[in-house]
C-alpha positions in Angstrom: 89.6 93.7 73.3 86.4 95.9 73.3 85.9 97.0 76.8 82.2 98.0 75.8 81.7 93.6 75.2 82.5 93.2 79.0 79.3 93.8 81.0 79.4 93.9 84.8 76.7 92.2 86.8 76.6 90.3 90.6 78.0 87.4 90.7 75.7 84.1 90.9 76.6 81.0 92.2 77.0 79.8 88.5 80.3 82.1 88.7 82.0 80.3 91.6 84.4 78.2 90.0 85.5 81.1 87.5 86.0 83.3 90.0 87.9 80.6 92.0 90.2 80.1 89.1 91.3 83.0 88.3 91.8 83.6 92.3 93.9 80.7 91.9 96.0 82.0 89.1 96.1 85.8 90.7 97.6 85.0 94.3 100.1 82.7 95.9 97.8 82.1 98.8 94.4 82.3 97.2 90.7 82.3 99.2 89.1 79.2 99.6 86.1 78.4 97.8 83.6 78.8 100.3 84.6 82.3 101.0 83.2 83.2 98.2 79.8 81.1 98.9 79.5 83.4 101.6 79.6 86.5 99.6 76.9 85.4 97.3 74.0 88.0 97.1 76.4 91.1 98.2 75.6 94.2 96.2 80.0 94.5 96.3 80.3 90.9 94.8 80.6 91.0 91.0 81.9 89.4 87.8 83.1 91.0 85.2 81.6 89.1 81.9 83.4 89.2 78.4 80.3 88.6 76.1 82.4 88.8 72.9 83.8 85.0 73.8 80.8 83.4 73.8 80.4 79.5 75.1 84.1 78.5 73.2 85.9 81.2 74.6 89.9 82.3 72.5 91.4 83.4 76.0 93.4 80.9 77.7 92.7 81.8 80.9 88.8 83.1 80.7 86.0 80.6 81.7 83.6 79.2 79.5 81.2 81.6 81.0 83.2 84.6 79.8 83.8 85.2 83.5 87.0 87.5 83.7 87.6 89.1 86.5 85.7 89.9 89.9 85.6 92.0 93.0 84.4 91.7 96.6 83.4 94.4 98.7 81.0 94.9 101.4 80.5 97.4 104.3 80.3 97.1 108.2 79.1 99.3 110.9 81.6 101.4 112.3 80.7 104.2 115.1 77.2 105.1 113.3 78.8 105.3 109.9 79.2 102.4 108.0 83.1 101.3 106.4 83.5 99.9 103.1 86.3 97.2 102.3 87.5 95.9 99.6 88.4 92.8 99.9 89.6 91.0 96.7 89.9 92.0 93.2 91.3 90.0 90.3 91.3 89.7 86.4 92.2 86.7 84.3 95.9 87.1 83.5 95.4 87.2 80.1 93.3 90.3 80.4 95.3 92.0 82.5 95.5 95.6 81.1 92.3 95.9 79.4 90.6 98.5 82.1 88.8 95.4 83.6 90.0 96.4 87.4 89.2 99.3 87.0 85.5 98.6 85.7 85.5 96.3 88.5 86.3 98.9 91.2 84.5 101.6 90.1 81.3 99.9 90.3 82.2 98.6 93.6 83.1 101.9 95.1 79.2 103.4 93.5 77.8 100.6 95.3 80.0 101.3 98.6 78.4 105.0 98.1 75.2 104.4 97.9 75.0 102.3 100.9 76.4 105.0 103.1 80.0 104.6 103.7 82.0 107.3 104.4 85.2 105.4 103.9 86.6 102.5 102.1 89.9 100.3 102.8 91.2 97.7 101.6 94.8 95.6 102.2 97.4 95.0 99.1 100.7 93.3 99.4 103.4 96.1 99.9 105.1 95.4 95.8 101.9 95.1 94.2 102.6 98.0 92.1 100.0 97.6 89.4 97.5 97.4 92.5 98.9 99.8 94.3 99.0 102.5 91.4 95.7 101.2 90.5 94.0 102.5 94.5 96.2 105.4 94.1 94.3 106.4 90.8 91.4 106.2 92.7 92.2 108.1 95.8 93.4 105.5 98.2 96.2 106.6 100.4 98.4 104.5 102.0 97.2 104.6 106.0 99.6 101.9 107.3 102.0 99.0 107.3 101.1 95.6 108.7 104.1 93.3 108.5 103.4 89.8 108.1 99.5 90.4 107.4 100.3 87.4 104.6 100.8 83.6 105.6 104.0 84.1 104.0 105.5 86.6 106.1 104.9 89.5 103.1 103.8 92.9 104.5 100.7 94.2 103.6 99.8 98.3 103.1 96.2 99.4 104.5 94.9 101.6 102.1 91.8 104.5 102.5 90.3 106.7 100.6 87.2 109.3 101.7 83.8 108.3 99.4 82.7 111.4 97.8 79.8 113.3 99.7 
């Protein structure tokens, strides 16, 4: 796949049930659908778009929108400085390993930047490892443990990393 053909823009509410299903197919205990209602119109909410496919789309997995991937991330106050988060990130399985994520999580860490944050976290499920090497490429840091963070029981690691000044 071209990565150039997959342009990244904010998710609209057009998106939702893409993003859904591929939330569906990326965890075992995935976000409702209104959580992602309520994201709608964050600067940290967007879709990766794979123009290449077009309305009749070859990828099993991809929308009919060419929707295939997405992240969520936002920032809160914290102490006068403002924290980012990341809190979900997926790609279609079937694009898995096309530099989609990390698009996807570049972008959202600029747009973390520019609104201020000095840090970002985010939570990954402890054998995640193509997440966790993922963060890790990027400068997150393993800060902590929180066992039985999933509904499942499954431990989840709190990751940071600084944003750059």
């Amino acid at each position: 796949m071209n990565t150039d053909a997959v342009e990244l823009r904010p998710a609209t509410q057009a998106d939702l049930l893409s993003v859904y299903r591929i939330e569906k197919a990326s965890f075992p205990q995935p976000w409702p659908f209104s959580a992602f209602e309520d994201f709608l119109g964050e600067p940290g909410f967007l879709v990766a778009v794979d123009g290449s496919t077009g309305p009749k789309t070859r990828y099993r997995d991809a929308s009919a929108d060419g929707v295939v991937g997405y992240v969520v991330a936002d920032s809160v106050p914290n102490h006068g400085r403002a924290i980012g988060h990341v809190k979900d990130l997926a790609v279609s399985p079937d694009r898995r390993g096309e530099r989609v994520a990390t698009r996807l999580l570049s972008r959202a860490l600029s747009i973390l930047g520019r609104e201020g944050v000095g840090w970002v976290k985010l939570e990954v499920r402890e054998d995640n490892d193509p997440a966790i090497a993922l963060y890790r490429a990027f400068g997150f840091e393993p800060r902590r443990r929180i066992p039985g963070y999933y509904a499942d029981g499954e431990t989840a690691l709190v990751m940071v990393r600084a944003t750059e000044a």
